[in-house]
VEXVO-919932 format. One record per residue (C-alpha): x, y, z; residue in one letter; chain. Coordinates in nm, 2 decimals. Example, Ala and Ser with C-alpha at 12.3 -4.5 7.8 and 13.67 -1.06 7.14 Angstrom:
<atoms>
<atom px="1.23" py="-0.45" pz="0.78" type="A" mol="A"/>
<atom px="1.37" py="-0.11" pz="0.71" type="S" mol="A"/>
</atoms>
This chain:
<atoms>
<atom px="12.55" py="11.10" pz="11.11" type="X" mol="A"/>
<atom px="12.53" py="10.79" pz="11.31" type="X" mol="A"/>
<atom px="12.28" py="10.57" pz="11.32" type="X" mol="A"/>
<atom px="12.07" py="10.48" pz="11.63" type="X" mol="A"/>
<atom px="11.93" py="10.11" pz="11.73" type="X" mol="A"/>
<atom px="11.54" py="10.11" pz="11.72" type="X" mol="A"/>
<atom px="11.47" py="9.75" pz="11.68" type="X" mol="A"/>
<atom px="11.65" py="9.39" pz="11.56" type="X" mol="A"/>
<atom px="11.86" py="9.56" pz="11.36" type="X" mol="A"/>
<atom px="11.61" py="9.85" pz="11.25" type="X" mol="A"/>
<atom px="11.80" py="10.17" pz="11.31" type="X" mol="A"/>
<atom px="11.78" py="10.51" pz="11.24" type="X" mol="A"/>
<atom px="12.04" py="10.87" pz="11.19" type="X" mol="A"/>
<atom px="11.72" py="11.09" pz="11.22" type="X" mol="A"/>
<atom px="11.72" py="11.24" pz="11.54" type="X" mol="A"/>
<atom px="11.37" py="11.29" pz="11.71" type="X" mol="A"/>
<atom px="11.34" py="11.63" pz="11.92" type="X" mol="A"/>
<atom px="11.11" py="11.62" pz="12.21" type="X" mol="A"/>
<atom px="11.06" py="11.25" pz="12.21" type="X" mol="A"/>
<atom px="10.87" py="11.24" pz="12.49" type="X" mol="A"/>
<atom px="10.64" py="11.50" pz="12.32" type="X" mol="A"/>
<atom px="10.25" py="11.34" pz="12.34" type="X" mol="A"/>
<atom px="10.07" py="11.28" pz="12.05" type="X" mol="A"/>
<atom px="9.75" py="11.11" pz="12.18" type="X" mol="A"/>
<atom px="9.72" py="11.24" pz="12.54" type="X" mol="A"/>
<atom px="9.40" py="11.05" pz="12.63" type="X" mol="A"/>
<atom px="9.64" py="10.72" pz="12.60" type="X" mol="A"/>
<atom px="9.98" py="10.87" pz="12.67" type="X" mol="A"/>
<atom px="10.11" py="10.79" pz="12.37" type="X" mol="A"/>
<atom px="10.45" py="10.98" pz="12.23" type="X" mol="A"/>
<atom px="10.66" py="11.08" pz="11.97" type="X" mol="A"/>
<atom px="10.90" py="10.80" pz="12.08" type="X" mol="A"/>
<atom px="10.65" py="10.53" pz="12.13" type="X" mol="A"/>
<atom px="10.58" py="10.61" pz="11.77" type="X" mol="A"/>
<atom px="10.89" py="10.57" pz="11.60" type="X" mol="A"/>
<atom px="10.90" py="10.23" pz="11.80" type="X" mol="A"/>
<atom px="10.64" py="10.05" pz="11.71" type="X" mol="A"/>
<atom px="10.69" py="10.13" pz="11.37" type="X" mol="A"/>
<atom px="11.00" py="9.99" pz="11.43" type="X" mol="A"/>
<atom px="10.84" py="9.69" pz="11.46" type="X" mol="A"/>
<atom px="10.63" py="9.71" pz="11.17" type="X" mol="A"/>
<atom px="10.84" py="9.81" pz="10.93" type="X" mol="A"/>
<atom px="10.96" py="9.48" pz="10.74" type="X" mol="A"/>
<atom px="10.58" py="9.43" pz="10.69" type="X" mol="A"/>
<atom px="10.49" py="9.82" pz="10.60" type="X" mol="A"/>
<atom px="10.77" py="9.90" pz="10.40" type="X" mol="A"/>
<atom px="10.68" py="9.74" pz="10.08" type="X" mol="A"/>
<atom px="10.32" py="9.94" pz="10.13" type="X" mol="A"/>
<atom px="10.45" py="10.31" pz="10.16" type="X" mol="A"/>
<atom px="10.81" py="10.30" pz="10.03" type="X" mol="A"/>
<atom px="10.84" py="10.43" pz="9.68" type="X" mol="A"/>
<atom px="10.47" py="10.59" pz="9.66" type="X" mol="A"/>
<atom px="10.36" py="10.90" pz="9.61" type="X" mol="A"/>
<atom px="10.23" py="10.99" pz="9.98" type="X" mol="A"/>
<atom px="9.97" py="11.22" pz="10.12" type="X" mol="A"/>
<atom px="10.01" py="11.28" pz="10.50" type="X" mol="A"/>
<atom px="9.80" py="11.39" pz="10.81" type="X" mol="A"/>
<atom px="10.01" py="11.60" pz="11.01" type="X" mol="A"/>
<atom px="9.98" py="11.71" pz="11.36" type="X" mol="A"/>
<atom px="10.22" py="11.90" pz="11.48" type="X" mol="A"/>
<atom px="10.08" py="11.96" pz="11.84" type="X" mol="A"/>
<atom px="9.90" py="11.62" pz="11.89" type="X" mol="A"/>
<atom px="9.55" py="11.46" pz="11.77" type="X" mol="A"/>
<atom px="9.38" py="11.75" pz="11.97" type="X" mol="A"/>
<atom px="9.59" py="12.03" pz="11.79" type="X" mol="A"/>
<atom px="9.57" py="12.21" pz="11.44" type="X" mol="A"/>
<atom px="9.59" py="11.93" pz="11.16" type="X" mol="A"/>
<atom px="9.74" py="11.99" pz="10.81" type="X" mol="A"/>
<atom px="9.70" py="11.71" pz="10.51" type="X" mol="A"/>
<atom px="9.99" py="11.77" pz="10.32" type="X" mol="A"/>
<atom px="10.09" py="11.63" pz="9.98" type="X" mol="A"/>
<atom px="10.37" py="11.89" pz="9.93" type="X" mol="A"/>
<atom px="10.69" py="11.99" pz="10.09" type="X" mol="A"/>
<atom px="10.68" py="12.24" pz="10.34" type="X" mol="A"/>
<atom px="10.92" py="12.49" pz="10.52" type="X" mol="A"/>
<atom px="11.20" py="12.29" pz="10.65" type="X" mol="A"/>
<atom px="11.11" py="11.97" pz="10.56" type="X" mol="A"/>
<atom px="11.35" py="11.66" pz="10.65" type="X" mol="A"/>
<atom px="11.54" py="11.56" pz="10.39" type="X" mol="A"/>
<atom px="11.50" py="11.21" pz="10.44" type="X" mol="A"/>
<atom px="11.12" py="11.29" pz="10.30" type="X" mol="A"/>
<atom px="11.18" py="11.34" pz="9.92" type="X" mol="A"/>
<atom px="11.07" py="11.55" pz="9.66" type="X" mol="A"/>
<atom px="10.91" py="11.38" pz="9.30" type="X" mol="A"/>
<atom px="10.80" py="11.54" pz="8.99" type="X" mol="A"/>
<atom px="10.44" py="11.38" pz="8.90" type="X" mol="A"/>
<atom px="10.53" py="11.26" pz="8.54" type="X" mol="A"/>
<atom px="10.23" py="11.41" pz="8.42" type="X" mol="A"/>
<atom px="10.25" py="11.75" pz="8.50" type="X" mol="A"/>
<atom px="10.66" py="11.82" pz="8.57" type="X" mol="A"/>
<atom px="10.56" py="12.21" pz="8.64" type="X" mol="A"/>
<atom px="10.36" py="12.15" pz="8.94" type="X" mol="A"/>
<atom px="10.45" py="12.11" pz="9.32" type="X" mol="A"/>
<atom px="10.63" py="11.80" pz="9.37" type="X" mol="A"/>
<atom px="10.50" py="11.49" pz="9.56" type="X" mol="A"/>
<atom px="10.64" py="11.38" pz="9.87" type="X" mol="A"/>
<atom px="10.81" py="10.98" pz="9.90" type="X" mol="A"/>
<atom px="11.00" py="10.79" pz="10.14" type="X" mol="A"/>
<atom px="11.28" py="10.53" pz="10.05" type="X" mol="A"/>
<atom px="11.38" py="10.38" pz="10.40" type="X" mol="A"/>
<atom px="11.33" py="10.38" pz="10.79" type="X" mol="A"/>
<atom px="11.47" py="10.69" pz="10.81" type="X" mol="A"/>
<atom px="11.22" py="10.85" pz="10.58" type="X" mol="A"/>
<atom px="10.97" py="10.69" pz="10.83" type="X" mol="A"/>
<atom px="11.13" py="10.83" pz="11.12" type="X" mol="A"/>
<atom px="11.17" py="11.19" pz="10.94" type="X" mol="A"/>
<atom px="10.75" py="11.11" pz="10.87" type="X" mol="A"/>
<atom px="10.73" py="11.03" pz="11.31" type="X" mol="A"/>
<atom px="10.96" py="11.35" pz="11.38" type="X" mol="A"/>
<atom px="10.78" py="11.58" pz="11.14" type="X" mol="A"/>
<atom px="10.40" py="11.47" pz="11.34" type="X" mol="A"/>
<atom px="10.26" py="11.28" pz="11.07" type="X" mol="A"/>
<atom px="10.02" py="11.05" pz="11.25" type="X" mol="A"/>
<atom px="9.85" py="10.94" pz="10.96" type="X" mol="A"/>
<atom px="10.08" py="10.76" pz="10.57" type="X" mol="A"/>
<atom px="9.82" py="10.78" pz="10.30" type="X" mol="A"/>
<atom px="10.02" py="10.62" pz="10.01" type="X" mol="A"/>
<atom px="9.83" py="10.61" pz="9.64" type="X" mol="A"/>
<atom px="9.80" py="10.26" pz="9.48" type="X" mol="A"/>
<atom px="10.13" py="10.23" pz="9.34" type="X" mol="A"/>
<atom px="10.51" py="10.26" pz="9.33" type="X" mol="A"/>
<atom px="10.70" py="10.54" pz="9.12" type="X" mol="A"/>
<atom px="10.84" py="10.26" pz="8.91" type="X" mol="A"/>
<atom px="10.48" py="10.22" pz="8.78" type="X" mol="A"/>
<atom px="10.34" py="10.53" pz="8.87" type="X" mol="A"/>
<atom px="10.05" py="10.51" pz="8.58" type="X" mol="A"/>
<atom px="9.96" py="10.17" pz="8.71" type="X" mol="A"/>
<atom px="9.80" py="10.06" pz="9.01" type="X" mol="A"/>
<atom px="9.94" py="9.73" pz="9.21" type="X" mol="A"/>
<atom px="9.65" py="9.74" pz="9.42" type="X" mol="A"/>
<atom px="9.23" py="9.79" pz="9.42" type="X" mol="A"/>
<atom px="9.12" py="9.98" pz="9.75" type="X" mol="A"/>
<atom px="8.75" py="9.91" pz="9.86" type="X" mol="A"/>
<atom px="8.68" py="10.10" pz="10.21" type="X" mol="A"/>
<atom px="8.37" py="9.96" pz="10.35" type="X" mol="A"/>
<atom px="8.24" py="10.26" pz="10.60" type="X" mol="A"/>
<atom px="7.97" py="10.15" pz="10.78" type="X" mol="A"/>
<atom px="7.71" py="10.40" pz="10.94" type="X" mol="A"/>
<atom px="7.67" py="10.43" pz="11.33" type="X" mol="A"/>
<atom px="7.39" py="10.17" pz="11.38" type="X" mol="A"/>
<atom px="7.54" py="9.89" pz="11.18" type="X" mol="A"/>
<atom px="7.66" py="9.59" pz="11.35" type="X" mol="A"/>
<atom px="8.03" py="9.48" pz="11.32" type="X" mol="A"/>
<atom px="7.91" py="9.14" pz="11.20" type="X" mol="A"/>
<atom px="7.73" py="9.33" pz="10.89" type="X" mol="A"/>
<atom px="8.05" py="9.52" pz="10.82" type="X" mol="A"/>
<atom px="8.23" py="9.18" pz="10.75" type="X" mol="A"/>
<atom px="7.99" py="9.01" pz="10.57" type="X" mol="A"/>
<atom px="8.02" py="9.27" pz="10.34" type="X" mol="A"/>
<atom px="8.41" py="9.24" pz="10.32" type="X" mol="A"/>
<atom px="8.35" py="8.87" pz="10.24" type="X" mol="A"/>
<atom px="8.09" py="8.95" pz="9.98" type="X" mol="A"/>
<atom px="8.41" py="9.18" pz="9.81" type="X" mol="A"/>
<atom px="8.64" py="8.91" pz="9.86" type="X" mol="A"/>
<atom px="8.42" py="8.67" pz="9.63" type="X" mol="A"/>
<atom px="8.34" py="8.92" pz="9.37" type="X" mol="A"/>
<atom px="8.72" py="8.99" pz="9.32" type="X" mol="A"/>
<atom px="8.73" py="8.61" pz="9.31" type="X" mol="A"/>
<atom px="8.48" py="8.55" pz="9.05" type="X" mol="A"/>
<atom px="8.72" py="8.80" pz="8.83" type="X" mol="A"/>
<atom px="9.05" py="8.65" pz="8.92" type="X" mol="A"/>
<atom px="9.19" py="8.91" pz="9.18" type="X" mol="A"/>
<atom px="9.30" py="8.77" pz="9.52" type="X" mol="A"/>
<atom px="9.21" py="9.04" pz="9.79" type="X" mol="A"/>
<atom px="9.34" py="9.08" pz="10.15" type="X" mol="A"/>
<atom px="9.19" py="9.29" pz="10.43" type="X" mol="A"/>
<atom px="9.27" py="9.53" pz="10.72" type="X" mol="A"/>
<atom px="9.15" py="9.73" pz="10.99" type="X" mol="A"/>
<atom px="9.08" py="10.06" pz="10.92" type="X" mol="A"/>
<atom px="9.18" py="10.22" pz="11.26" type="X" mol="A"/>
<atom px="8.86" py="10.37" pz="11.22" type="X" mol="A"/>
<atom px="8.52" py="10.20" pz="11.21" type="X" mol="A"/>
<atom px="8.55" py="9.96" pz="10.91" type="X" mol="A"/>
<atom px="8.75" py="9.74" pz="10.69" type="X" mol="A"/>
<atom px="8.96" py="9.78" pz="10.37" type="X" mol="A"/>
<atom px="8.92" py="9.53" pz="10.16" type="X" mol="A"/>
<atom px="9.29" py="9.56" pz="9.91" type="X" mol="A"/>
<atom px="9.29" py="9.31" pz="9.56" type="X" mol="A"/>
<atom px="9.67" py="9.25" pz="9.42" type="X" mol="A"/>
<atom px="9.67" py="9.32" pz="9.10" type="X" mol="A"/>
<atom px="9.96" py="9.29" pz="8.86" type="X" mol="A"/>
<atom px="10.09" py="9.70" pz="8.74" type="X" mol="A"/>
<atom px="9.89" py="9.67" pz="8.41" type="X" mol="A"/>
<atom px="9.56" py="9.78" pz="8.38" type="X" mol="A"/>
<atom px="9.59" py="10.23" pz="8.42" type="X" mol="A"/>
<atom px="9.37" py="10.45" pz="8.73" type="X" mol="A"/>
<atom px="9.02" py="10.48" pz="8.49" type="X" mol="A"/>
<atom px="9.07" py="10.09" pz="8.45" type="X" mol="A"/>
<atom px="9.14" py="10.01" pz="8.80" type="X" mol="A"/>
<atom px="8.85" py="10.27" pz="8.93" type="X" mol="A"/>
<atom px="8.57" py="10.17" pz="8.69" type="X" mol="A"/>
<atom px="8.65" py="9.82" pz="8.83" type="X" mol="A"/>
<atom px="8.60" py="9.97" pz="9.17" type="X" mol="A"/>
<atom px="8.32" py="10.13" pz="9.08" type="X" mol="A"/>
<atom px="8.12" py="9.87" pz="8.89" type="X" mol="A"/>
<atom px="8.16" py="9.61" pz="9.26" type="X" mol="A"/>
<atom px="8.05" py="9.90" pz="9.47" type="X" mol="A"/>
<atom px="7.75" py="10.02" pz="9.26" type="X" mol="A"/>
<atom px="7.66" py="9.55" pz="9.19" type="X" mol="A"/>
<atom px="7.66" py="9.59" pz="9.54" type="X" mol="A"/>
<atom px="7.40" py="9.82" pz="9.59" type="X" mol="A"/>
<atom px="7.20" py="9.75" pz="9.34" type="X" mol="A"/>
<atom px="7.21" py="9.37" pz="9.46" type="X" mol="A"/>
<atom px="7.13" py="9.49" pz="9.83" type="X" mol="A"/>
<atom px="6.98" py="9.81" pz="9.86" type="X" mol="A"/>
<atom px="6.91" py="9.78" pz="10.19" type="X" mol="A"/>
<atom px="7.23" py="9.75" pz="10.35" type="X" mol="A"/>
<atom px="7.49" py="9.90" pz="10.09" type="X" mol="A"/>
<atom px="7.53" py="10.20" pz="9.93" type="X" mol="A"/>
<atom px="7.78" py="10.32" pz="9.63" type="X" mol="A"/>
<atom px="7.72" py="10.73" pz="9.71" type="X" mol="A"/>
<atom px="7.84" py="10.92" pz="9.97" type="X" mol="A"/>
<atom px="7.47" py="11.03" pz="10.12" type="X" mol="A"/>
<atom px="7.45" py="11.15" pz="10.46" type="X" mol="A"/>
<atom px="7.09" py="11.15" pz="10.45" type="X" mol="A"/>
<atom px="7.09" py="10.78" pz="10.34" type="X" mol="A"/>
<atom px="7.36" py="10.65" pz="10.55" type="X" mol="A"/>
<atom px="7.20" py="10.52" pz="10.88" type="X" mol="A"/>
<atom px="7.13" py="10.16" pz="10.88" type="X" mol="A"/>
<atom px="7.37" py="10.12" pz="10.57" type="X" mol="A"/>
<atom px="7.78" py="10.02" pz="10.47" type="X" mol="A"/>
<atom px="7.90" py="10.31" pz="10.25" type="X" mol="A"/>
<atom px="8.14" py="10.09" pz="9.98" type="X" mol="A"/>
<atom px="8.36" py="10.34" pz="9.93" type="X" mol="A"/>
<atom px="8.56" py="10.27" pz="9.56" type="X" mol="A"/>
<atom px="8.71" py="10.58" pz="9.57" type="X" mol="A"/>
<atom px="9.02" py="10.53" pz="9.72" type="X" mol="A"/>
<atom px="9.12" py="10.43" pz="9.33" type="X" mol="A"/>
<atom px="9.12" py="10.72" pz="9.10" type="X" mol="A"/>
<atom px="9.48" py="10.92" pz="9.01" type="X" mol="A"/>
<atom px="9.58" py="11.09" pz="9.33" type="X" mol="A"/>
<atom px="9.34" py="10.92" pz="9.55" type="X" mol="A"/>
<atom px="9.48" py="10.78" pz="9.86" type="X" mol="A"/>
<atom px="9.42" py="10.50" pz="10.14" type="X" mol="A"/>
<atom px="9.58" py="10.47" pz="10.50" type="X" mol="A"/>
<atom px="9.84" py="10.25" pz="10.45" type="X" mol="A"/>
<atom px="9.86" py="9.90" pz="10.60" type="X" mol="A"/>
<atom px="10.04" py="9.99" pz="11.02" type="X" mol="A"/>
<atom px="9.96" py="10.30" pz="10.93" type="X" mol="A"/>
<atom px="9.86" py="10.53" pz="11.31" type="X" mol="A"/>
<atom px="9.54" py="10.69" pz="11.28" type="X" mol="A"/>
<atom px="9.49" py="11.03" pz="11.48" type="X" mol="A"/>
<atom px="9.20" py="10.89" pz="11.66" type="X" mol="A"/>
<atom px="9.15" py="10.87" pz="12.01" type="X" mol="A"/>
<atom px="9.29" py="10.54" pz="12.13" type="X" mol="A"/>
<atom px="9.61" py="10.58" pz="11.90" type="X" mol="A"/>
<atom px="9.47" py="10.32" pz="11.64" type="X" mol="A"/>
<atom px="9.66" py="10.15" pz="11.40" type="X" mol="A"/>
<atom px="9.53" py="10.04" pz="11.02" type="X" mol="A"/>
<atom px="9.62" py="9.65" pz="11.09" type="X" mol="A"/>
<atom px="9.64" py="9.39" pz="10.80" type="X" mol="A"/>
<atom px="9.42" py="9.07" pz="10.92" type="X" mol="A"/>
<atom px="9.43" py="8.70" pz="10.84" type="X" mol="A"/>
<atom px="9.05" py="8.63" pz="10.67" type="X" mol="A"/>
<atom px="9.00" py="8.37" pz="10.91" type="X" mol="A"/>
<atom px="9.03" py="8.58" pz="11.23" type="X" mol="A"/>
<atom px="8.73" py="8.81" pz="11.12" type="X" mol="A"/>
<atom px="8.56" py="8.59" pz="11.36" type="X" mol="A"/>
<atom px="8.42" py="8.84" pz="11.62" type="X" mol="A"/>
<atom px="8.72" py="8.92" pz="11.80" type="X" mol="A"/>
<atom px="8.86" py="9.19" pz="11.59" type="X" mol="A"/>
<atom px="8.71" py="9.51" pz="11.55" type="X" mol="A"/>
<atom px="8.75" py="9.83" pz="11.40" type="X" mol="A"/>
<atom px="9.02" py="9.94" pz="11.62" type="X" mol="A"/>
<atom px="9.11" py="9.65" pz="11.82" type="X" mol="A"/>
<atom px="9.52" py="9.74" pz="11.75" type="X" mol="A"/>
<atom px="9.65" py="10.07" pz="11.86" type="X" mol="A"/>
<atom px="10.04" py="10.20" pz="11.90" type="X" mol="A"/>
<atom px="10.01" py="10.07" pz="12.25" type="X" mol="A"/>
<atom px="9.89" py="9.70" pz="12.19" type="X" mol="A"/>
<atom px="10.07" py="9.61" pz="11.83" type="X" mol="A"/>
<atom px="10.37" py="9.47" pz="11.96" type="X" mol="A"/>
<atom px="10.28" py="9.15" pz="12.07" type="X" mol="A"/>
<atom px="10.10" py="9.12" pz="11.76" type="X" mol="A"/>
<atom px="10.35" py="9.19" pz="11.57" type="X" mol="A"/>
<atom px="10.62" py="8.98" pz="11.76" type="X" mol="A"/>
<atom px="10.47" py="8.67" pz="11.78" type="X" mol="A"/>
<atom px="10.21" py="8.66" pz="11.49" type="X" mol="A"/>
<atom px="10.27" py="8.59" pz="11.10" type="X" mol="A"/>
<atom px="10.21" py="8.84" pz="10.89" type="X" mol="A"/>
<atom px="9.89" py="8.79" pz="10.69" type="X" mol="A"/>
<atom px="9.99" py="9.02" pz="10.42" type="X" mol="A"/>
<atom px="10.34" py="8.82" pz="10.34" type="X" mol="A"/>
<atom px="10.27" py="8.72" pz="10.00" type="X" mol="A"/>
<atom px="10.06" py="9.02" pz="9.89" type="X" mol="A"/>
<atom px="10.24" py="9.09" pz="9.54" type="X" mol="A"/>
<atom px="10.31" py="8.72" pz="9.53" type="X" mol="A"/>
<atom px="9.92" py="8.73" pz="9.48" type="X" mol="A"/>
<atom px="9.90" py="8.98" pz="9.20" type="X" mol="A"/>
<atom px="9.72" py="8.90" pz="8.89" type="X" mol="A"/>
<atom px="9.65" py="9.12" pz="8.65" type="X" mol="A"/>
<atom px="9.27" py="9.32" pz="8.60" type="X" mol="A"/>
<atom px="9.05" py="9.21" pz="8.33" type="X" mol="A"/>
<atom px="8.92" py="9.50" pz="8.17" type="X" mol="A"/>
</atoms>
């Protein structure tokens, strides 16, 4: 099939039905304006969700519709989204992986608003290139709290040799993401997690907590290391979020955590003119790597 301009040289032979169909219809937001802005993000996402094992959000009907998070084929499934084997267990339902734009654009055709990709790349699938720490804050903290804490992350991965980079959620927090060189294996990588999350609240008990309690969660940063264990996923980096206000999971420079940016201050609709006339922050991400110590 031919292939069909997007962007610069981005192009696509998947074929979107219903383009104008409207997947956030509080912003107007569509199917095609989708696939278009990730046009634009692609160079920086691909290395992020190409060649993982993926878990998506789908929503077939839109952010106010029925929603289905799917880490399996399903009926009729484009077959620019692949099929794996996990090596582990050969015998059970495959995973789901994307090589290329068009696996992106079969992802945008088939509604999946949100890419949740585990922490590494089929090549190394036992080994995680990456250390997740989502910092979920509960309604009454302040913005300024939530980045202090990301900070506090990013020096505590210093102190043990790990470089970290952070992101927007597209929700209400950060993600703060170490590089770390495909040695150390998931119980490694999570314990790791694990141990900064649970320093954390043990060093500040009255602003962090390392357990998911609803009962204790006002007034307090959840440090959410769980994003690291086999199977466990994270939004990916541009990844849409099916939020209200089409939001976008959007990799940040450290330095402009200043006050400007907030939880969802890039959406579908606004990206662009970040993403045209900004560096990306991210570039050198596995440049950074280095490996765990354990």
């Amino acid at each position: 099939m031919a292939k069909t301009p997007i962007h610069d040289g981005i192009e696509t032979s998947v074929e979107l039905t219903h383009p104008d169909r409207i997947y956030w219809p509080d912003d107007k937001v569509s199917k095609q304006d989708l696939l278009d802005y990730y046009a634009l993000a692609w160079e920086r996402m691909k290395p992020f969700v190409a060649n993982r094992p993926l878990a998506l959000l789908r929503c077939p009907d839109g952010i106010d519709g029925p929603r289905f998070f799917q880490k399996h084929a399903w009926k009729g499934i484009n077959p620019h989204i692949e099929e794996i084997a996990d090596p582990e267990d050969k015998d059970a339902a495959k995973f789901l992986k994307i090589e290329d734009f068009d696996g992106l654009a079969a992802l945008v055709q088939s509604a999946a608003l949100e890419i949740h990709p585990w922490g590494t790349t089929t090549d190394h699938w036992e080994m995680p290139d990456m250390l997740i720490m989502d910092l979920d804050p509960g309604e009454d903290v302040a913005w300024s709290k939530v980045v202090t804490a990301a900070r506090e992350i990013r020096d505590r991965f210093s102190r043990q040799g790990l470089i970290s980079f952070v992101k927007t959620s597209g929700g209400k927090g950060l993600h703060v993401v170490a590089s770390l060189k495909p040695q150390a294996n998931w119980s490694q990588v999570k314990d790791a997690a694990e141990a900064v999350a649970h320093a954390m609240s043990a060093d500040s008990p009255e602003t962090y907590l390392s357990v998911a309690s609803k009962a204790k969660r006002p007034g307090h940063i959840f440090v959410d290391y769980l994003r690291n264990g086999r199977g466990n996923t994270a939004v990916a980096p541009y990844s849409s979020r099916a939020r209200k206000g089409a939001p976008v999971s959007m990799p940040v420079g450290w330095e402009e955590l200043d006050g400007k940016i907030g939880p969802a201050s890039f959406s579908v609709g606004n990206a662009a003119s970040r993403l045209k006339a900004s560096a990306d922050p991210w570039a050198d991400f596995f440049k950074a790597a280095s490996p765990l110590k354990t």
